[in-house]
C-alpha positions as CSV (number, residue, x, y, z in Angstrom):
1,X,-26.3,7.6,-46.6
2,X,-22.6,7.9,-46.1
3,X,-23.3,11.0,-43.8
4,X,-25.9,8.7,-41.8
5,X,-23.6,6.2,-41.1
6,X,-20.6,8.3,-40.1
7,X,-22.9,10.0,-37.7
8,X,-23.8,6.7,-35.9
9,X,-20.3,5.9,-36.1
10,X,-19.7,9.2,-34.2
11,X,-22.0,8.6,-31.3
12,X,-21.3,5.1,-31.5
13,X,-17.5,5.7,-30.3
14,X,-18.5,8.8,-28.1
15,X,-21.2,6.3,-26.0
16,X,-18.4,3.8,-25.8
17,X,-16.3,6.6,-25.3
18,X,-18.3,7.8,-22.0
19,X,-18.7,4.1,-20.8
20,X,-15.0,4.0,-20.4
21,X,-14.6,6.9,-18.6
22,X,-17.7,6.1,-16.1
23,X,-16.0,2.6,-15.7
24,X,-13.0,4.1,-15.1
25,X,-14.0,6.8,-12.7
26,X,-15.3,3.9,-10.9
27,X,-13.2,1.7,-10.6
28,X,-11.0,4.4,-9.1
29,X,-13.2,5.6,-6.5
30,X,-11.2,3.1,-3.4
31,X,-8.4,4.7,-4.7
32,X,-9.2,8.2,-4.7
33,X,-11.5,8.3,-1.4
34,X,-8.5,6.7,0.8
35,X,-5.9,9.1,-0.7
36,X,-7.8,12.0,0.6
37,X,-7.4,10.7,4.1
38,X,-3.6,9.4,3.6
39,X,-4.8,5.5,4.1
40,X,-2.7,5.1,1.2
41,X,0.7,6.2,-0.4
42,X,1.9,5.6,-3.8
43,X,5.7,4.1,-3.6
44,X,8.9,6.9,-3.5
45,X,7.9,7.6,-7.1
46,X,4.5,7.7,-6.8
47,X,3.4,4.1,-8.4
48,X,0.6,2.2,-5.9
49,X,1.1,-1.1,-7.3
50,X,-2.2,-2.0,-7.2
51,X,-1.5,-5.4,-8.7
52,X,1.2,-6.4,-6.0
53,X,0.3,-8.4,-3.0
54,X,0.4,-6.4,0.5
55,X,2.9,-7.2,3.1
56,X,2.4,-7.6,6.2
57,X,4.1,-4.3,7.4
58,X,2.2,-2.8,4.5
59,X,-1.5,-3.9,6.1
60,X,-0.9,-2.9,9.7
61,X,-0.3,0.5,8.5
62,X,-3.1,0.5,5.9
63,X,-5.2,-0.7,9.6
64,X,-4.0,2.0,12.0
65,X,-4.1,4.8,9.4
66,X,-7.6,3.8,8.8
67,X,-7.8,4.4,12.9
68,X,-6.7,7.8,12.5
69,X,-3.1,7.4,13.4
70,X,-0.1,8.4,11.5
71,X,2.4,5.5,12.3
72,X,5.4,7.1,10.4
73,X,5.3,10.4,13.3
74,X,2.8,8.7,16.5
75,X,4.2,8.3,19.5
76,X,1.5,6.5,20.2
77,X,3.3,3.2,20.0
78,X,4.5,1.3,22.6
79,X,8.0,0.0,23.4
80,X,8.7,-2.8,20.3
81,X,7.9,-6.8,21.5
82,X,8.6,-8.0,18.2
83,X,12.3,-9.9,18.0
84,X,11.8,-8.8,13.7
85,X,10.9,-5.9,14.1
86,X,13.7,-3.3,15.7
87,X,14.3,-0.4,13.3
88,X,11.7,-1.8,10.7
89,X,10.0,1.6,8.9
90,X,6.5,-0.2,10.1
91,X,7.5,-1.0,13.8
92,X,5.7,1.7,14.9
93,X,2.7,0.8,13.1
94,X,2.9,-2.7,14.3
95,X,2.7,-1.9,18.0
96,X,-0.3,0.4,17.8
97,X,-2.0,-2.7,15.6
98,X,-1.3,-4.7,18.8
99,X,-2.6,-2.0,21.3
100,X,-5.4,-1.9,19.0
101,X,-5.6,-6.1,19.5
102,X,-5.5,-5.9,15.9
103,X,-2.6,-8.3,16.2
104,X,-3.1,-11.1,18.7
105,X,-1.1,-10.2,21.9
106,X,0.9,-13.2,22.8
107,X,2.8,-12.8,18.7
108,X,6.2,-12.2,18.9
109,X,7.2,-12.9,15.7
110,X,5.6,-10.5,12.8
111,X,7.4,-11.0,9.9
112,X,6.9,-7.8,8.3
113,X,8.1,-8.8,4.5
114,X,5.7,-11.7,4.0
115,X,2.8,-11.4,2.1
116,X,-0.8,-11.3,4.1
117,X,-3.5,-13.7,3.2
118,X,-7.1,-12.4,2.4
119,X,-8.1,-14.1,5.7
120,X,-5.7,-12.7,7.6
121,X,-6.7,-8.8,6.4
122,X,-10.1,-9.3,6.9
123,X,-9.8,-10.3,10.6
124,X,-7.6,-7.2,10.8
125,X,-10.5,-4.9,9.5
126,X,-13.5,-6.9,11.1
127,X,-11.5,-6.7,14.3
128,X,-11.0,-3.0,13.6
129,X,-14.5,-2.3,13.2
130,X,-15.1,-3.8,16.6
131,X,-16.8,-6.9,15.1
132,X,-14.5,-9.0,16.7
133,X,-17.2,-10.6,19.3
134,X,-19.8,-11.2,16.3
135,X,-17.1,-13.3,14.8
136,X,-15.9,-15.6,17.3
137,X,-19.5,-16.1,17.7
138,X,-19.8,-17.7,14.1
139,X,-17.3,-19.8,14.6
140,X,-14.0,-17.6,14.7
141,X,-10.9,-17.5,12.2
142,X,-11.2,-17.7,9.5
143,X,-15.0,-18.8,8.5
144,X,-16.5,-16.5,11.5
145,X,-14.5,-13.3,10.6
146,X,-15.1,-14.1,6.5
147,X,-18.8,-14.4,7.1
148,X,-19.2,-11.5,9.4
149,X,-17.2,-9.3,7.0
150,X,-19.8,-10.6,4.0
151,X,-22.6,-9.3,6.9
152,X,-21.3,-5.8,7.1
153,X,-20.1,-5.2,3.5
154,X,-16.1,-5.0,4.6
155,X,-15.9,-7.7,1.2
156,X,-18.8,-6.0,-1.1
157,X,-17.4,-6.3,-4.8
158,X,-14.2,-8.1,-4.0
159,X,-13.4,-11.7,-5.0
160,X,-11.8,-13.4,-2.1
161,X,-9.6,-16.7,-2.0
162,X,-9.4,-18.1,1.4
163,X,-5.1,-19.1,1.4
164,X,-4.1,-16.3,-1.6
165,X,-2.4,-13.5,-0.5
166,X,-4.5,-10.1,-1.1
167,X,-3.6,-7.7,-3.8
168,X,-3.3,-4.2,-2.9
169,X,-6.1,-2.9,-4.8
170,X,-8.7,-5.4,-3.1
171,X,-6.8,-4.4,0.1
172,X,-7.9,-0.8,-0.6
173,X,-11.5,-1.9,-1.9
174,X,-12.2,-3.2,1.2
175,X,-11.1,-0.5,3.2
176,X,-13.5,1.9,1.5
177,X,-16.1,-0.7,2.0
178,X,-15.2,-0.5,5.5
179,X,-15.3,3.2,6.0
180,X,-19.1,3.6,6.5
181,X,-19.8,0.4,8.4
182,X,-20.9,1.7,11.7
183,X,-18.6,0.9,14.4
184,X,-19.5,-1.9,17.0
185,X,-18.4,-0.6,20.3
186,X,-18.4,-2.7,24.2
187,X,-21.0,-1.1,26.6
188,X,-21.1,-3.7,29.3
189,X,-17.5,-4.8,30.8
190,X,-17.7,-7.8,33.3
191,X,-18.5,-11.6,33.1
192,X,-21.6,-10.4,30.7
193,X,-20.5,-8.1,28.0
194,X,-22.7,-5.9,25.9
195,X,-22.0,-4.5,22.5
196,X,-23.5,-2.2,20.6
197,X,-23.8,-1.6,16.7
198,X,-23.2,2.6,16.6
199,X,-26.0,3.3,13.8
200,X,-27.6,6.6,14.9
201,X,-30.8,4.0,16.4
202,X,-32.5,4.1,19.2
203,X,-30.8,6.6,21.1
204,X,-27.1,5.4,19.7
205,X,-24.7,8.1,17.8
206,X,-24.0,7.3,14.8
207,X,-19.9,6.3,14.5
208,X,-17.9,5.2,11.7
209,X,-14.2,5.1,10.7
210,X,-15.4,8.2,8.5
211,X,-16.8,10.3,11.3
212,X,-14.2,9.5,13.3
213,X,-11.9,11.2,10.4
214,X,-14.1,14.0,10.1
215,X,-15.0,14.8,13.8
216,X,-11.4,14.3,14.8
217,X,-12.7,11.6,17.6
């Protein structure tokens, strides 16, 4: 009998065992996915602080890594129009946000040491993703952006707080939600725009922040 129950015991703790790992694994699938493509950088000695809330510096770079630039070495950026922002590590990263009209154009403040609201991040990445035109259209910032991210998937699995500021690790899950949402690009330019949603349909290619990666495009 003793035998019999130390064997159940055994695969008892080895099932719970396996659960953690498989939990575990998955939980840390944002994490691992965007370090592959450099979206994200542990601290000098290697910590993410995944519990920490994301600066604003911190989430324009997060946004135009996630574009395919490399802020720290792009020349990409324009000249700095940001009175807060001369010789600030993420200057570079803030003015390619702006070409990107991540940031709205007419800011000339930044404030690159404040925290960033969930909101305020999610506008980022819809506007990112090219949604920008769905969202105004439900009623802009913030319930138009929130609901058109909830739409495409940008917030799948994260519990958002309109007003909190956004912790780094549900900064990161929703970048990896974001990575296969098919882009939304402008077709038509003039006093009636067109958009369309790139998902490989009826004749469209299919483009995401992914295939841009791996295509190089």
């Amino acid at each position: 009998m003793k035998r019999v129950v130390a064997l159940i015991l055994i695969c008892a703790l080895t099932l719970i065992s396996t659960c953690i790992n498989v939990f575990a694994e998955d939980m840390s699938k944002h994490i691992t996915e965007l370090t592959k493509y450099n979206i994200i950088k542990g601290d000098p000695d290697g910590n993410m602080r995944l519990a920490d809330h994301l600066t604003r510096a911190e989430a324009v770079t997060l946004i135009v890594r996630m574009y395919g630039f490399s802020p720290e070495t792009s020349m990409a950026a324009p000249a700095n129009e940001f009175s807060d922002m001369e010789g600030h590590w993420a200057c570079n990263a803030a003015m390619i946000a702006k070409g990107l009209r991540v940031i709205e154009e007419n800011e000339k403040i930044f404030a690159p040491e404040e925290n960033i609201k969930s909101e305020e991040f999610i506008k980022m990445i819809v506007t990112l993703l090219g949604y920008k035109e769905v969202a105004e259209q439900k009623g802009g910032n913030p319930v138009g952006y929130l609901m058109t991210a909830s739409q495409i998937g940008v917030t799948k699995g994260v519990s958002i707080a309109t007003g909190r500021y956004i912790t780094r690790d549900n900064a990161a899950k929703m970048l990896f939600n974001s990575f296969d949402v098919p882009l939304m690009v402008q077709t038509v330019y003039g006093e009636n725009n067109e958009y369309a949603i790139m998902d490989g349909k009826d004749g469209r290619a299919y483009q995401t922040l992914r295939t841009m990666f791996e295509t190089g495009e």
